[in-house]
C-alpha positions as CSV (number, residue, x, y, z in Angstrom):
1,X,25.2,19.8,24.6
2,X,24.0,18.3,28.2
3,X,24.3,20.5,30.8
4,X,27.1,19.9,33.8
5,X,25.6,18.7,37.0
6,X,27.6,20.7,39.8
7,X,27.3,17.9,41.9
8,X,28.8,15.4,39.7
9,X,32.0,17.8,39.3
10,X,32.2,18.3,42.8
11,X,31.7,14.2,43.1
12,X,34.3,13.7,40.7
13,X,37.3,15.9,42.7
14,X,36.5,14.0,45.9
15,X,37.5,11.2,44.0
16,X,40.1,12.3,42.9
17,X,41.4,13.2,46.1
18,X,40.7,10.4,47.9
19,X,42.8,7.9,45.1
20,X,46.3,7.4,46.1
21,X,48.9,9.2,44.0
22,X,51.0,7.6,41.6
23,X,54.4,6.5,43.4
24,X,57.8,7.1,40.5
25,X,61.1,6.4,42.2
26,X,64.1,8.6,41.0
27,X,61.8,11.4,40.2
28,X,61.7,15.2,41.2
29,X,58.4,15.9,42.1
30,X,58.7,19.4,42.4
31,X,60.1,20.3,38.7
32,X,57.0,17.4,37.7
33,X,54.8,19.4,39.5
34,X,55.5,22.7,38.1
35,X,55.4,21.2,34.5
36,X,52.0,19.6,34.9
37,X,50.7,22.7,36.7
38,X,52.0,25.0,33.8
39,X,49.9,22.3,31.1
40,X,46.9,22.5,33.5
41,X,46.9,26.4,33.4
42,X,47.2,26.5,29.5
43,X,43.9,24.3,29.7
44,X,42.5,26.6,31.9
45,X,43.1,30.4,30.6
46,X,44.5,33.0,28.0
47,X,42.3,32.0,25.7
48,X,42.0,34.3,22.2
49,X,38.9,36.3,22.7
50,X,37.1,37.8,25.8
51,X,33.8,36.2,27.4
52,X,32.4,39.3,26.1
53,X,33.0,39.1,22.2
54,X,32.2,35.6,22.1
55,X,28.9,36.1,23.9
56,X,27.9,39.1,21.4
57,X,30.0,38.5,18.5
58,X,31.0,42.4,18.4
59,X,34.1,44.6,18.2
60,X,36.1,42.0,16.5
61,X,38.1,44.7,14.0
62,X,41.0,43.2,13.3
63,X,41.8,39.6,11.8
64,X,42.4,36.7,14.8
65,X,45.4,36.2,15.3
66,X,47.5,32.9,13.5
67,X,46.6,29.9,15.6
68,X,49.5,27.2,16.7
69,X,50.0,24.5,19.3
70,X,51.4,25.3,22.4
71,X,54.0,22.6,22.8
72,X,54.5,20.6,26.0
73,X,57.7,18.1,26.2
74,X,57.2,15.9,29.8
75,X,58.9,13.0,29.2
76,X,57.8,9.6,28.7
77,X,55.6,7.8,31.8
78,X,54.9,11.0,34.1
79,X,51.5,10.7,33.9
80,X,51.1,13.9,31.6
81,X,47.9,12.0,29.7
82,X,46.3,11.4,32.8
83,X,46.5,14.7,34.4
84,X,45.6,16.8,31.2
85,X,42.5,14.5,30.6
86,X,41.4,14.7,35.0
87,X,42.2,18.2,34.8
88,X,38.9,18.1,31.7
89,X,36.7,17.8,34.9
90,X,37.7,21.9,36.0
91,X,37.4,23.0,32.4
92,X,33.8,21.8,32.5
93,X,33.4,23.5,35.3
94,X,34.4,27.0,34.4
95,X,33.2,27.0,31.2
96,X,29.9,24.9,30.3
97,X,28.0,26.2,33.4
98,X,29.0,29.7,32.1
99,X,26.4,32.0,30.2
100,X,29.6,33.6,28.4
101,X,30.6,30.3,26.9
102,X,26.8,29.5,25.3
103,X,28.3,28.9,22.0
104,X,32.0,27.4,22.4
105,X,32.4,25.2,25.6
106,X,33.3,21.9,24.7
107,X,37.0,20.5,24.0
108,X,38.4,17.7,21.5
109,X,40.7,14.8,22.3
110,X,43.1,13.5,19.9
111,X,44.9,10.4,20.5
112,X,46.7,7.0,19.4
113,X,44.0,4.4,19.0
114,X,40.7,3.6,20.7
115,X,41.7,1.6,23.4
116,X,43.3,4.8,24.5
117,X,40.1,6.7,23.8
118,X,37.8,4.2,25.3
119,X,39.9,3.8,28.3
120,X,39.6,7.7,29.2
121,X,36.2,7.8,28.7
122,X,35.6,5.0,31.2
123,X,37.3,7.2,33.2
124,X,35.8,10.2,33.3
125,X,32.5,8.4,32.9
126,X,33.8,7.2,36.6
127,X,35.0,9.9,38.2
128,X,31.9,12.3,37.4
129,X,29.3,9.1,37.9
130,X,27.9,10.2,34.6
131,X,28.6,10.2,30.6
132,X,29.8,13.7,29.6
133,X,32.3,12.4,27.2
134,X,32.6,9.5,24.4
135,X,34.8,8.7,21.8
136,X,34.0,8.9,17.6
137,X,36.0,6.9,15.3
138,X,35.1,6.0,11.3
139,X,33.4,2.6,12.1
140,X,30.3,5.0,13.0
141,X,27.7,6.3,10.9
142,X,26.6,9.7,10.4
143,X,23.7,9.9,12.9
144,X,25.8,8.3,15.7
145,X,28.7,10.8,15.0
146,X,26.1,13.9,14.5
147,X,24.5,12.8,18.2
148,X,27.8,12.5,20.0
149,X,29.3,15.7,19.2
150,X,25.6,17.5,19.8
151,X,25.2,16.0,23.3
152,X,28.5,15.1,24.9
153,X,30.9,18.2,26.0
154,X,34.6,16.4,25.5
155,X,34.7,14.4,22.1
156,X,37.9,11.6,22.0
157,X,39.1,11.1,18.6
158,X,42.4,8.7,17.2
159,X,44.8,10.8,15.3
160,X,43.8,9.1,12.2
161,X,40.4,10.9,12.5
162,X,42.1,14.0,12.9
163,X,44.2,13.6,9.6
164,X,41.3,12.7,7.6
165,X,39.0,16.3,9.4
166,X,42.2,17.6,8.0
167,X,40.9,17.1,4.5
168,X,37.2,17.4,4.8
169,X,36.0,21.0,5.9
170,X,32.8,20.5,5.5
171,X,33.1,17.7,8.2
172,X,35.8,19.2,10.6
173,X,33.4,22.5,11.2
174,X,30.8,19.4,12.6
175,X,33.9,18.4,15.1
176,X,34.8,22.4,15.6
177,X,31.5,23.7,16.5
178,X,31.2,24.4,20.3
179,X,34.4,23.6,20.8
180,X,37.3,26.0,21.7
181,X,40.0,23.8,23.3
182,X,42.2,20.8,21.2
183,X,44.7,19.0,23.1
184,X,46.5,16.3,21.2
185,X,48.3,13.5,22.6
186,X,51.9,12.7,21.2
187,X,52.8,14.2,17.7
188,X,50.7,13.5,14.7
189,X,52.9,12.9,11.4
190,X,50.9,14.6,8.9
191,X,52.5,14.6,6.2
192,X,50.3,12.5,3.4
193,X,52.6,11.4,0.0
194,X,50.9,10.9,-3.1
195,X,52.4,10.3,-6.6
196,X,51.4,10.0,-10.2
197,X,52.9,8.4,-13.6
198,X,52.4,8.4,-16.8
199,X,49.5,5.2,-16.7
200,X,47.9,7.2,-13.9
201,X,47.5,10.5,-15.7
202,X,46.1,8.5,-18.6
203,X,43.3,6.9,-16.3
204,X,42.5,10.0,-14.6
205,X,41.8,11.4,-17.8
206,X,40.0,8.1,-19.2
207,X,37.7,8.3,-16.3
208,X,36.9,12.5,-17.1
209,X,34.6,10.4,-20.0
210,X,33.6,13.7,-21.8
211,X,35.9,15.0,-25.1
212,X,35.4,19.0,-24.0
213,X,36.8,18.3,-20.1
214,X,39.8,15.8,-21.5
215,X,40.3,18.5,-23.6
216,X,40.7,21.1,-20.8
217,X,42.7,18.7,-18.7
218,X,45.0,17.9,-21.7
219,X,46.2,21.7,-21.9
220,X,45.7,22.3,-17.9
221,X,48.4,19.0,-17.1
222,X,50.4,19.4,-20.4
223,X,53.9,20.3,-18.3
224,X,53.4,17.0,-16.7
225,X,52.1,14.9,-19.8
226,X,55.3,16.1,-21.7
227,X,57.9,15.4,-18.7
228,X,56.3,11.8,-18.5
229,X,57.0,11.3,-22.3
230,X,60.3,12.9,-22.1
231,X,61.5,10.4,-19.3
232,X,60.0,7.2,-21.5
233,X,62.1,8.7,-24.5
234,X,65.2,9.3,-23.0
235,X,64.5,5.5,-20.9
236,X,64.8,7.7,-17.7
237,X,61.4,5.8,-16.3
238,X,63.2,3.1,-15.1
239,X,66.2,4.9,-13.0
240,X,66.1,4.0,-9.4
241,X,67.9,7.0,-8.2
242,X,66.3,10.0,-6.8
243,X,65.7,12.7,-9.0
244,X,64.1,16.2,-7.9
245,X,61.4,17.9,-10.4
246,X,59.8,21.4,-9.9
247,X,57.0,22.2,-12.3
248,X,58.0,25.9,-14.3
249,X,53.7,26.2,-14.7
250,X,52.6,28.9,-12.5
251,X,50.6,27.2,-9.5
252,X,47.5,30.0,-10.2
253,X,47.0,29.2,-13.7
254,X,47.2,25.6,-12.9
255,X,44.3,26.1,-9.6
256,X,42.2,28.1,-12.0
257,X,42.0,25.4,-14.7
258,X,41.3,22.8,-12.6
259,X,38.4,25.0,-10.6
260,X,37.2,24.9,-14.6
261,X,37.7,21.7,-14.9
262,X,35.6,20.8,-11.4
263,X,32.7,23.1,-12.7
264,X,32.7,21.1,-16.0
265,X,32.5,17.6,-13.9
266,X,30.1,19.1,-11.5
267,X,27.6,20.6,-14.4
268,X,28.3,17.2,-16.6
269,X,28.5,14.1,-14.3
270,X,25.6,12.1,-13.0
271,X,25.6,11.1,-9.8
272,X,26.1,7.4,-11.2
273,X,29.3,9.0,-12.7
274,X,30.9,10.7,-9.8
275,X,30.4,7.5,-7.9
276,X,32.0,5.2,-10.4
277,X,35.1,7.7,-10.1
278,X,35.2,7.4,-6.9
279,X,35.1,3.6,-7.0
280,X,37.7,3.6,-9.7
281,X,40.3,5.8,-8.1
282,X,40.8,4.5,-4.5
283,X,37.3,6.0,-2.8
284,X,38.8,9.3,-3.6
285,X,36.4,11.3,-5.7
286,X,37.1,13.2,-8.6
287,X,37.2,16.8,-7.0
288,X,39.9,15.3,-4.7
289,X,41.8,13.8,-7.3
290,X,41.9,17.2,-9.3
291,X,43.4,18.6,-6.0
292,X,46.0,16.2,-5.6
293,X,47.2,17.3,-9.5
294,X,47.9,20.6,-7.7
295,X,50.3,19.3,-5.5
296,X,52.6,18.4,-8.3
297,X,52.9,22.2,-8.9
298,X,53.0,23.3,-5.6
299,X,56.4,22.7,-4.5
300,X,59.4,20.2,-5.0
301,X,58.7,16.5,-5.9
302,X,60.9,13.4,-6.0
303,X,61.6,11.2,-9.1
304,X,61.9,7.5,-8.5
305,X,61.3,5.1,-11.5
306,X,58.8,6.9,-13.5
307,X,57.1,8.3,-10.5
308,X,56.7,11.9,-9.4
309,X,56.1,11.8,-5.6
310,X,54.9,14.6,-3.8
311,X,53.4,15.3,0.2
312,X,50.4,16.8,0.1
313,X,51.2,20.5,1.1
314,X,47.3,21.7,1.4
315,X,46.8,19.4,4.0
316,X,47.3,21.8,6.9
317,X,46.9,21.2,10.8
318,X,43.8,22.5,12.0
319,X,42.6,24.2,15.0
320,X,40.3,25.3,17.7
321,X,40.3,28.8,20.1
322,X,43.1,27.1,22.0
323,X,45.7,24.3,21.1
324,X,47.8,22.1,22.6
325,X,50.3,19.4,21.7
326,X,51.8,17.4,24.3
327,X,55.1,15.4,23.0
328,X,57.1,13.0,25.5
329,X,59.6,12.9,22.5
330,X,59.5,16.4,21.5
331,X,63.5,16.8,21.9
332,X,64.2,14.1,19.3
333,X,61.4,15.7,16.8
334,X,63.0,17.8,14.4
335,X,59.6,18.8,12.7
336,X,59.9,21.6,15.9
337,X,63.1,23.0,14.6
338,X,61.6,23.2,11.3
339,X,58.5,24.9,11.6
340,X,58.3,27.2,13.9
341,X,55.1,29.0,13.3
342,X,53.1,26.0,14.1
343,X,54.5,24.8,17.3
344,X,55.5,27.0,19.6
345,X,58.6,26.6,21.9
346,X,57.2,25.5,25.4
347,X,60.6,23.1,25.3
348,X,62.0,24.1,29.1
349,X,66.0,23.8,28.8
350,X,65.3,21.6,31.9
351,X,62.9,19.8,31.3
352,X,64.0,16.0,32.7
353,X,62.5,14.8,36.1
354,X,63.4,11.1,36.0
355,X,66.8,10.2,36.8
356,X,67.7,6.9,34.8
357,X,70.9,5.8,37.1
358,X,69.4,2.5,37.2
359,X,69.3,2.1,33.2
360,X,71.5,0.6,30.8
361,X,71.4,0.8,27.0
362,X,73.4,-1.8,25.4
363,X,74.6,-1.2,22.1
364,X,75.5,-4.1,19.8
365,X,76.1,-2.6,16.0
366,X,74.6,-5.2,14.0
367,X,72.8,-3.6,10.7
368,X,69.5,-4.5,11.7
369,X,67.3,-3.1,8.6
370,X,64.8,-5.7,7.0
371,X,67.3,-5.9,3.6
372,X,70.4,-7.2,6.1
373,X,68.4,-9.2,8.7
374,X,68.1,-11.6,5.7
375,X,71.2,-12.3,4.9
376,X,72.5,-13.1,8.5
377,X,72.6,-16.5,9.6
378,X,72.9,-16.6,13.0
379,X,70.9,-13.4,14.2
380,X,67.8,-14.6,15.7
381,X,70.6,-17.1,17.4
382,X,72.0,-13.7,19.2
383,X,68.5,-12.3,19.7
384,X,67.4,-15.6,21.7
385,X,70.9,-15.8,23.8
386,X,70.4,-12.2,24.3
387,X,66.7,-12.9,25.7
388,X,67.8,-15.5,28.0
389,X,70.5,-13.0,29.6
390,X,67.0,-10.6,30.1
391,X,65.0,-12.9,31.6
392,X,62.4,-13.6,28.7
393,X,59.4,-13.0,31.2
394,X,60.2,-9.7,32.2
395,X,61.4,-8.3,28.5
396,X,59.8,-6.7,25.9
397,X,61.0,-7.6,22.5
398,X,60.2,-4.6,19.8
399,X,61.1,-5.6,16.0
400,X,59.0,-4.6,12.4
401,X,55.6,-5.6,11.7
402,X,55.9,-8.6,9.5
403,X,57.9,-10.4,12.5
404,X,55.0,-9.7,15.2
405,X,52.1,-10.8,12.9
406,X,51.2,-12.6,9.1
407,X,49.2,-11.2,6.1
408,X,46.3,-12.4,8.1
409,X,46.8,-9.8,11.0
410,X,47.7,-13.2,13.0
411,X,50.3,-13.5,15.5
412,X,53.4,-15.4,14.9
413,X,56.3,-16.9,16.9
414,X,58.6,-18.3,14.0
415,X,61.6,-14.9,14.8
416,X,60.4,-14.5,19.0
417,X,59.5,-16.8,20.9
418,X,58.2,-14.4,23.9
419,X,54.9,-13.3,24.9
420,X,55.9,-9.9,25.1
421,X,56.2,-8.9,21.4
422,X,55.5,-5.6,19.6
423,X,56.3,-3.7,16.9
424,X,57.0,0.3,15.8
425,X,54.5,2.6,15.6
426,X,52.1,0.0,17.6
427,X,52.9,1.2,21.3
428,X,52.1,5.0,21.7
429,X,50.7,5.6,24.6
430,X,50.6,1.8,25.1
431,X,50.9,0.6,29.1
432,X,50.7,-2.7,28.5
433,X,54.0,-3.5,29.4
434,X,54.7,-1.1,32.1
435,X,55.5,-3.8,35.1
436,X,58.7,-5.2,32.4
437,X,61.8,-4.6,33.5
438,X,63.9,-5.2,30.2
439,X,63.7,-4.3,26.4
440,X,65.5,-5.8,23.3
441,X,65.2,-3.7,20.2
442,X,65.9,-6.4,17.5
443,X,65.0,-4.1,14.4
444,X,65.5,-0.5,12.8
445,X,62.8,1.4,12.2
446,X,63.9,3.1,9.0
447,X,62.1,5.0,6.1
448,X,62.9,5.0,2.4
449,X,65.3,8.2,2.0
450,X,62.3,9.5,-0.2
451,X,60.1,9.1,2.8
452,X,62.4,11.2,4.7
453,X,63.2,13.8,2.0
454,X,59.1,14.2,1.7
455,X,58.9,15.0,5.0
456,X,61.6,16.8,5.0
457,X,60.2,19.3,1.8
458,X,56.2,19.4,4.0
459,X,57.8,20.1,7.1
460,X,59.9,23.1,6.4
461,X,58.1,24.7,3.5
462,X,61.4,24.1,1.5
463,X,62.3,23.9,-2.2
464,X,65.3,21.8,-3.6
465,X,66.8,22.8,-6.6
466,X,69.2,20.4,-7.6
467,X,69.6,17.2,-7.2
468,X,72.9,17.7,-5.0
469,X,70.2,18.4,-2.1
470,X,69.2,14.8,-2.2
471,X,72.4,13.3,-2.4
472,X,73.2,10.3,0.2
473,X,76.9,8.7,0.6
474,X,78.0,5.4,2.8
475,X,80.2,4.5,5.5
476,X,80.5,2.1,8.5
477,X,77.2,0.5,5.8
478,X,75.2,3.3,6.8
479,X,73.6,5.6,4.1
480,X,73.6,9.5,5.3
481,X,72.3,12.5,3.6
482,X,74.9,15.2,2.7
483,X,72.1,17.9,2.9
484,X,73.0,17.7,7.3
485,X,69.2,19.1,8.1
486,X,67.4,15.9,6.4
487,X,70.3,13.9,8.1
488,X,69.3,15.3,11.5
489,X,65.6,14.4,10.9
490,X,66.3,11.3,10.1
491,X,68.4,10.2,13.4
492,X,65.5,12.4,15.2
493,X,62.6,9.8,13.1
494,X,64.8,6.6,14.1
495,X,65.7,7.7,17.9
496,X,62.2,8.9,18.4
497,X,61.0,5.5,17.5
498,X,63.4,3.6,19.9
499,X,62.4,6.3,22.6
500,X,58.8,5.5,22.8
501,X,59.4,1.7,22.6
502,X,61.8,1.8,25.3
503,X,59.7,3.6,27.7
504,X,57.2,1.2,27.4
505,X,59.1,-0.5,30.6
506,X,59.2,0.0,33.8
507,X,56.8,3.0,34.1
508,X,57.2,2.9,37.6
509,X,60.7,3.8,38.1
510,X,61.6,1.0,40.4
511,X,63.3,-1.8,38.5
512,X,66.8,-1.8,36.9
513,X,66.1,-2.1,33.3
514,X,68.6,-3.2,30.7
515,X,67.7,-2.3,26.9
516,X,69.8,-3.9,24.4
517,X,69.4,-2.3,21.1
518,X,70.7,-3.9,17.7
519,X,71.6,-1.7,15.3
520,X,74.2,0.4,13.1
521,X,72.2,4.1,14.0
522,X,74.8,4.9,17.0
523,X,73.8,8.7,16.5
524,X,70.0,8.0,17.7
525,X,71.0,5.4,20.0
526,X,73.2,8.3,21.7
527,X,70.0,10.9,21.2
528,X,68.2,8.6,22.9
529,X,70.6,8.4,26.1
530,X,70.4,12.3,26.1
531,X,66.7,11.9,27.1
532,X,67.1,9.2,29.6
533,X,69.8,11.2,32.1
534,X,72.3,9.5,34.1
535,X,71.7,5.9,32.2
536,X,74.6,3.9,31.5
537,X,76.0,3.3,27.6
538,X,78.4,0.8,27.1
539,X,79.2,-0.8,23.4
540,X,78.9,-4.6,23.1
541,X,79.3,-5.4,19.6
542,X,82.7,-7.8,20.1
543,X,80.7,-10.1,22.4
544,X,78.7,-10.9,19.5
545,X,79.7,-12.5,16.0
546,X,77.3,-12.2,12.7
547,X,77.5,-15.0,10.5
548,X,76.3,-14.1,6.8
549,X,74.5,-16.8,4.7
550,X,76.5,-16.4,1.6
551,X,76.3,-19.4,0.4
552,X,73.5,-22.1,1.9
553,X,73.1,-24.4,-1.0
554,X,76.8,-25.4,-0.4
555,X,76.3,-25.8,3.0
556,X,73.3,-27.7,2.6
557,X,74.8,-30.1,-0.1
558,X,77.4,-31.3,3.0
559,X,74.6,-31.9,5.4
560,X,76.1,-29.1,7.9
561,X,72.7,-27.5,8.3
562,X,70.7,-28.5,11.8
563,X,67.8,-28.9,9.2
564,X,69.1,-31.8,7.2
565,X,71.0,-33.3,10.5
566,X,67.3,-33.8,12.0
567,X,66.2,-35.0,9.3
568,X,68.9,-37.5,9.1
569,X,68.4,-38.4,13.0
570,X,64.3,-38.9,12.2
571,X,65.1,-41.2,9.2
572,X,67.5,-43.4,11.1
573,X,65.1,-43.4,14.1
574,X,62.2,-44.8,11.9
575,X,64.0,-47.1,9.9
576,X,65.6,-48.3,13.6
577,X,69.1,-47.9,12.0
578,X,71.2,-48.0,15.1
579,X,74.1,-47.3,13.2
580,X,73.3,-44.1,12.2
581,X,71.6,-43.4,15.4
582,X,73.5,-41.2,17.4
583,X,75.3,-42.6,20.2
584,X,73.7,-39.8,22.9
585,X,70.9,-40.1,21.0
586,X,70.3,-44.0,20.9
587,X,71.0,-43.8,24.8
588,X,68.2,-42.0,25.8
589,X,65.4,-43.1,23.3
590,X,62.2,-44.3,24.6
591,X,60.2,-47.1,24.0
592,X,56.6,-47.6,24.4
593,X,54.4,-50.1,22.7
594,X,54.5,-49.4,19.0
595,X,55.9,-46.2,19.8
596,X,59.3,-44.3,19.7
597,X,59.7,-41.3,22.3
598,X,62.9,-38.6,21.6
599,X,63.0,-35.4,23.9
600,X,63.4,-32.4,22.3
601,X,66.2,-31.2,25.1
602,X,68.3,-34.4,23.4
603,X,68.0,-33.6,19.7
604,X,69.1,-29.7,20.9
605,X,72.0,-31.3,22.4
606,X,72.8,-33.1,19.5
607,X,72.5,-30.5,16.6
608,X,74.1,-27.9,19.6
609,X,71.3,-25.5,19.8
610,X,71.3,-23.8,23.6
611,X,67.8,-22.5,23.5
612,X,64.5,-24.9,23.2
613,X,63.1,-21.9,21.0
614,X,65.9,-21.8,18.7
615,X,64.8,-26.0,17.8
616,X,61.4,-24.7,16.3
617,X,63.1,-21.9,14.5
618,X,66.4,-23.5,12.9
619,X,64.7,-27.3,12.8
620,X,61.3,-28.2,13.1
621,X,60.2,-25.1,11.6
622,X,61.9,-25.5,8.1
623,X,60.0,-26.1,5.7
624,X,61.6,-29.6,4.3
625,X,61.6,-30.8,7.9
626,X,57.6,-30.0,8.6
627,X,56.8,-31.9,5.0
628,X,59.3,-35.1,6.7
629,X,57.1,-35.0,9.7
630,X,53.9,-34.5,8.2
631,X,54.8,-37.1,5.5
632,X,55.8,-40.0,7.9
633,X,53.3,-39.1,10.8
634,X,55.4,-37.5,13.8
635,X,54.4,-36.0,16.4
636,X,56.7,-33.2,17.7
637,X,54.7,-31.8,20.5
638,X,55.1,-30.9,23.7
639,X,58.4,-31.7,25.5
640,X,58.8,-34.7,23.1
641,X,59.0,-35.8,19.3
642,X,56.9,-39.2,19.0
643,X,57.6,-41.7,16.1
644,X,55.4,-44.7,15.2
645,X,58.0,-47.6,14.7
646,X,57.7,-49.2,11.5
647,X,58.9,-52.7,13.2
């Protein structure tokens, strides 16, 4: 690694203390102080082994002891990130310039996405005047990654690198060496499902080629092979319920056949063959596949449809000499609660600094999961009239994927017509939208219940044994779990999503903010309110009425729907029928030359629509009224629909 210029360090901390701090309103400085000075003194000290024994390597008798994250919860826009990555300018310091520390001086950050990344390492790169750190991700190739982590001291990785080091050792020990401090920013779900059926055993064991290693994997998987026939026979492939299976084969016998089995491939395969394996079965090679069979011996695994599901239980967090986790939603994570021998409890009973008298959460209980939202009518109706109230400019609208962007990755505006659009699990860490004031949470998040049973079994080490542990009941059309503790991760999952997308806001402190969330999931609503002290709660739900499109065919056939009515208005327009003109309409028409001019602000008024984006989405986005236009050349852009008279 490159040495540490002294002067650049000292260079860096005049900088530092010459920037003007940060400026949070309703916030106690003193408790924020102490939390970010007991984060910056984890960095810093009680490391595992003394200077000495690292330097010599001697008088290590006994086994290390079992490494785990020390857990940090600040909440949400202190300025935690920032202060843990600065403070990376004293741990160079101390330790890189120190003959002790020779062989294990370097540190490893793990965060969101690369803009994150990138935009640390710009920063560091300014405040010591020089590169010391840079960021890896899997774009790079193996010389470029193999040069970084030899030359530059602090390595910034994306938590989706550090999931897949999780399953290469050969390749994590490259990203470990030299390095004895891991800090990772918000919590990394890693928790990696995989599943198998009766047409995917057969393949696996189609693409084994060879007669003797079928053979071998034949009596090795034949537990599994005769539970797959038994659920065809019986017609139990097709049940949609959940259905728990534990494999009776003991999990040794099972790992020592398939280490047979992975000699045999290894002794027998060409190099041609292991690739076409690996090409065949998802650019997962045949040595990981083998290990993935392991999984469905290795614990509890969920029956849906034919499928056996299972997380992947070797894939372990992994760790340096010291270890830290810092989670702003750590309070709503029930993963904490559930393993405790991984994260350790750093969670200070008092842990809030910002006071959030100036908040108000709105709750409207609208069923807001993708299956409803299709049936309503009138919700993106409520969503626009609600935006309006916010101020459209100064909210931040957070929904599901597929209403932010299409299959092209493209952004769309057919459900939100707003600038300020995101989705869940896009916006850790995101700042983006820290000068907003308000935020409407139109969608929510939600997981299949198998999802959160997987989860569930990796996280707590657990083993179901009848299918009663699975078992899920309705009321007030919500599905809950009867087993409480996969209940309680659930609300934790849902609430931790609408925490982080809230916070998103203003990050400042100085605004009154107004968050309106739609949704049935009152429990994680109120979780959330518990980490935002002193806000306001107030219910809402009778201002707003939900139509449901039971029947639209009917509705269409009497020409009630806005779509049709347009049409109807268009037709009478071209064909100059006055009569059917509408009278408002007619008045305000204008003419010009061979052309006809209507504004859009009178057809709205016409088919009563309030909002101008609420036209495109209930009219001239319909698909029967784009063909009309396209078909009898109108223009409908701008402020104005333009039609060329046919007289």
């Amino acid at each position: 690694m490159i040495e540490v210029d002294f002067n650049d360090i000292q260079e860096a901390k005049a900088r530092l203390k010459a920037e003007k701090e940060r400026t949070i309103y309703f916030c106690d400085y003193i408790k924020l102080k102490k939390q970010l000075e007991q984060i910056e003194y984890e960095m810093m000290n009680n490391y595992t082994y003394s200077k000495e024994q690292l330097f010599y390597n001697l008088h290590i008798t006994s086994k290390p002891p079992i490494p785990y994250f020390q857990l940090f919860c600040c909440e949400c826009g202190v300025g935690k990130t920032y202060v843990v990555v600065t403070k990376a300018i004293d741990f160079l310091e101390k330790y890189s310039s120190n003959i002790y520390e020779e062989f294990n001086r370097g540190m490893l950050f793990v965060m969101q996405n690369i803009d994150t990344l990138n935009f640390y390492k710009e920063r560091l790169k300014y405040l010591l005047n020089n590169v010391y750190a840079d960021y890896i991700d899997s774009s790079m190739g193996d010389g470029e990654i193999n040069y970084k982590l030899q030359t530059y001291p602090i390595i910034f990785i994306t938590h989706q690198k550090y999931k897949a080091l999780a399953e290469d050792e050969e390749e994590r020990k490259k990203f470990s060496n030299h390095r004895k401090l891991l800090i990772i920013d918000e919590f990394i779900n890693l928790c990696d499902v995989v599943y198998l059926d009766k047409v995917r055993l057969e393949k696996i064991r189609a693409d084994l080629r060879y007669d003797i290693i079928q053979e071998k994997f034949d009596n090795t998987v034949v537990e599994l092979i005769d539970y797959f026939k038994f659920l065809q026979n019986n017609g139990k492939d097709k049940d949609s319920k959940l259905h728990i299976f534990n494999a009776k084969t003991n999990m040794k016998k099972i790992q020592q056949q398939i280490d047979k089995i992975k000699k045999d491939v290894n002794d027998t395969f060409s190099k041609e063959e292991k690739a076409e394996f690996y090409n065949a079965n998802n650019k997962k090679s045949v040595f990981n596949v083998l290990d993935e069979l392991l999984e469905y011996y290795n614990g509890t695994c969920i029956l849906e449809k034919g499928k056996l599901y299972t997380p992947k239980r070797n894939l372990k967090y992994w760790f340096l000499e010291k270890n830290i986790m810092l989670d702003a939603s750590a309070r709503l994570n029930y993963v904490y609660k559930l393993n405790k021998k991984i994260f350790k409890d750093m969670l200070e009973k008092d842990f809030q600094v910002l006071d959030h008298q100036n908040w108000t959460v709105e709750l409207i209980e609208i069923n807001t999961t993708s299956t409803t939202k299709n049936n309503y009518k009138n919700f993106y109706t409520i969503c626009s009239e609600i935006l309006h109230k916010l101020h459209k400019n100064q909210t931040l609208v957070v929904t599901q994927k597929n209403e932010c962007l299409n299959e092209k990755g493209e952004k769309i505006d057919e459900y939100f017509y707003t600038n300020y659009l995101n989705y869940f699990q896009n916006m850790l860490g995101d700042n983006s939208y820290q000068n907003l004031q308000n935020v409407l949470v139109a969608h929510t998040f939600n997981l299949s219940e198998k999802q959160y049973i997987l989860e569930y079994l990796y996280y707590s080490e657990k083993k179901f044994n009848s299918d009663e542990d699975i078992k899920v009941k309705t009321y007030n059309r919500r599905r809950h779990f009867e087993n409480k503790e996969i209940e309680q991760y659930k609300i934790g999952r849902i609430a931790n999503e609408f925490y982080q997308a809230i916070k998103r806001v203003n990050r400042d402190m100085s605004k009154e903010t107004r968050v309106v969330i739609i949704t049935k999931d009152v429990e994680a609503v109120k979780q959330v309110c518990k980490m935002l002290k002193n806000c306001k709660l107030i219910n809402s739900t009778d201002n707003y009425k939900i139509e449901y499109d039971k029947d639209k065919t009917e509705t269409s056939k009497n020409n009630n729907d806005k779509d049709i009515r347009a049409i109807k208005i268009f037709k009478s327009i071209l064909e100059n029928n006055q009569d059917e003109i509408p009278t408002h309409i007619k008045d305000n028409l204008k003419y010009e030359d061979n052309r006809i001019i209507l504004k859009k602000k009178d057809l709205r008024t016409e088919l009563g629509i309030e909002y101008k984006e609420n036209l495109r989405r209930e009219v001239l986005n319909k698909a029967n009224v784009k063909q009309f236009i396209k078909e009898n050349n109108i223009n409908p852009n701008g402020q104005t629909i333009i039609f060329k008279s046919k007289n």
